[in-house]
C-alpha positions in Angstrom: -7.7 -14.7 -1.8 -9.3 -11.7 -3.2 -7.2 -8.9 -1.4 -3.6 -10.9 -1.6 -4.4 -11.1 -5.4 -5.6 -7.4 -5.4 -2.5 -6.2 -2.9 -0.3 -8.3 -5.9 -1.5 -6.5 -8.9 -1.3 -3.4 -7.1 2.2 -4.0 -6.0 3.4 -5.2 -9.2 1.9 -1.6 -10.8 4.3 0.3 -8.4 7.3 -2.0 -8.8 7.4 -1.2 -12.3 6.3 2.3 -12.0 9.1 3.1 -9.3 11.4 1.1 -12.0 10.5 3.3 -14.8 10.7 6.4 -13.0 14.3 5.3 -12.0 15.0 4.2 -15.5 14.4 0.7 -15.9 12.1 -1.0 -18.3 10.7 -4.0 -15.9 9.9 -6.2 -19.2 13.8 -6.6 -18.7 12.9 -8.2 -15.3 13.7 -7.5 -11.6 16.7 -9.0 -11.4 19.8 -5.8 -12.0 17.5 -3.4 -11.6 17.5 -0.4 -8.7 16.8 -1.9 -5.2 13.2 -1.1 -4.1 12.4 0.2 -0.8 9.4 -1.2 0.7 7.9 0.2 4.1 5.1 -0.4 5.8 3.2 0.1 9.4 4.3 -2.0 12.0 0.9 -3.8 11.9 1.2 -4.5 8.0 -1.1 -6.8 6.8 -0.2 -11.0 6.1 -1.9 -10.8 2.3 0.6 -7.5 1.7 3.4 -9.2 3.1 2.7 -12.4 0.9 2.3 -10.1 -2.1 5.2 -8.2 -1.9 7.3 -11.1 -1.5 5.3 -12.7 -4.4 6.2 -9.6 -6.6 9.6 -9.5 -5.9 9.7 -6.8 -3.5 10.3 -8.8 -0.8 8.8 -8.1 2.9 8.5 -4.8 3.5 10.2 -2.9 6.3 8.3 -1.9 8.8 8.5 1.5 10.6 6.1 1.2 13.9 2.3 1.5 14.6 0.7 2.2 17.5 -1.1 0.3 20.2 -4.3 -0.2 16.9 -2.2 -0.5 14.4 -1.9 2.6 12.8 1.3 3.4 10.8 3.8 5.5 12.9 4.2 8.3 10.5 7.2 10.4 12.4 8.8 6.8 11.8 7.7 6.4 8.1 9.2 10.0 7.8 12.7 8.6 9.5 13.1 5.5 7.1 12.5 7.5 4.0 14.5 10.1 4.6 17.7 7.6 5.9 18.0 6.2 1.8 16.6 7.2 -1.7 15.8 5.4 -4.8 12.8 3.7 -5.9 10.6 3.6 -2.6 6.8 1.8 -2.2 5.2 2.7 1.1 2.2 0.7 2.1 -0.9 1.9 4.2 -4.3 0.5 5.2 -7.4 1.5 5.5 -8.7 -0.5 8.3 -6.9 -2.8 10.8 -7.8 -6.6 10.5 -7.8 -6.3 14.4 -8.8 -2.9 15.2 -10.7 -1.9 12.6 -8.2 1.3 12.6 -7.3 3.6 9.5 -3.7 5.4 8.7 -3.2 8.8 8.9 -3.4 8.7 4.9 -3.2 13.0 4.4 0.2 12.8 6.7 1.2 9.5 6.0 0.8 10.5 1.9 2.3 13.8 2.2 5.3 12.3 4.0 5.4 9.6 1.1 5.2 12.3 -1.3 7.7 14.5 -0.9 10.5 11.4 -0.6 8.7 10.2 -4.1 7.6 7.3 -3.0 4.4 5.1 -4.8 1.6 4.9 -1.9 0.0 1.9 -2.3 -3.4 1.2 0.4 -4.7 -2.3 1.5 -8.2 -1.5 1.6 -9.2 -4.6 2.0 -11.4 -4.5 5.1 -12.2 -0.4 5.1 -11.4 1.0 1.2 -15.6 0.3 1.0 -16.1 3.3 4.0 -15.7 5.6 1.5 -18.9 4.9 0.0 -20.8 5.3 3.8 -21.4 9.5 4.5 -21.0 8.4 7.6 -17.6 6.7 7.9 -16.2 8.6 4.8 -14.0 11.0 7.3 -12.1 7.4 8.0 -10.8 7.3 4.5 -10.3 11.1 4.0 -6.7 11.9 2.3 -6.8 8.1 0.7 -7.5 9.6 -2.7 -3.5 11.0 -2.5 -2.5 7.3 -3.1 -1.5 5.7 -6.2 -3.3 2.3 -5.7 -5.8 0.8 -3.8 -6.5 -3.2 -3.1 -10.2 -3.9 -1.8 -11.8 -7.3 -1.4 -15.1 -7.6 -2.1 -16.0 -10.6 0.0 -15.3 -9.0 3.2 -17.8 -6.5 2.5 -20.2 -6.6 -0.3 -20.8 -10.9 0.6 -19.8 -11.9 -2.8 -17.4 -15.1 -3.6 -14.2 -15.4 -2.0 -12.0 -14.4 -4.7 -12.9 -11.4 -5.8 -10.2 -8.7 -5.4 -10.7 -5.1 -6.6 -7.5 -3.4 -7.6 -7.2 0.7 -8.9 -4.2 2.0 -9.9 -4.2 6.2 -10.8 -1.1 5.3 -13.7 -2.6 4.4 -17.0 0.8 2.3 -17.6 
């Protein structure tokens, strides 16, 4: 669908932006390069799951959420700081169940300072942003490095049509 293809392309952008900061060219391939760390809330979405295994990433780790399915940041924080390498943290911006949002200034900051690539299912909330009135929702999110949004869900157009940003040019 629109957002597994989006949450793809925006995966594969920080797999081999993670790589390249670690040293290796990924038009070598995957395979012998640095071990990727990939975390994610405990209530991570299927179509990021299915992505990152698609990309070579694998399922990502999860580190908790609470009872909505927000990302348990103080456990983010303990997973990132127990290894180092190339690391891609995952976040969303609206539960498929819930409807509720990380904490994207703590959650990115936390990201940040490990070096990690924050990469934001958007798939059901990235278009709040656009709404003065649910903006606060999505406030920190422009911290990330890419976001995956999916059309269909909101703006009623066909199925597959996934929206993918990514801040690095490369």
């Amino acid at each position: 669908t629109g957002a597994t293809s989006a949450n793809l392309s925006g995966l594969i952008a920080a797999r081999d932006a993670v790589l390249r900061e670690h040293g290796w060219d990924a038009a070598r391939g995957i395979q012998g390069a640095p071990a990727i760390r990939f975390l994610a809330g405990g209530a991570v979405h299927t179509s990021v799951v299915l992505a990152g295994r698609i990309s070579g990433l694998g399922a990502p780790t999860t580190v908790g959420a609470d009872p909505q399915g927000r990302i348990d940041v103080d456990g983010l924080a303990e997973a990132l700081s127990s290894g180092d390498g190339p690391t891609v943290v995952a976040l969303q911006a609206g539960d498929v169940h819930s409807g509720a949002f990380d904490d994207f200034p703590t959650a990115i900051a936390v990201a940040r300072e490990a070096g990690a690539w924050v990469h934001v299912d958007g798939a059901f909330g990235l278009w709040a942003a656009a709404s003065p009135r649910l903006r606060h929702l999505v406030t920190g999110i422009d911290g990330a490095d890419s976001w995956a949004t999916d059309a269909h869900k909101t703006l009623n157009v066909p199925y597959d049509c996934g929206v993918v940003i990514v801040r690095d040019e490369a």
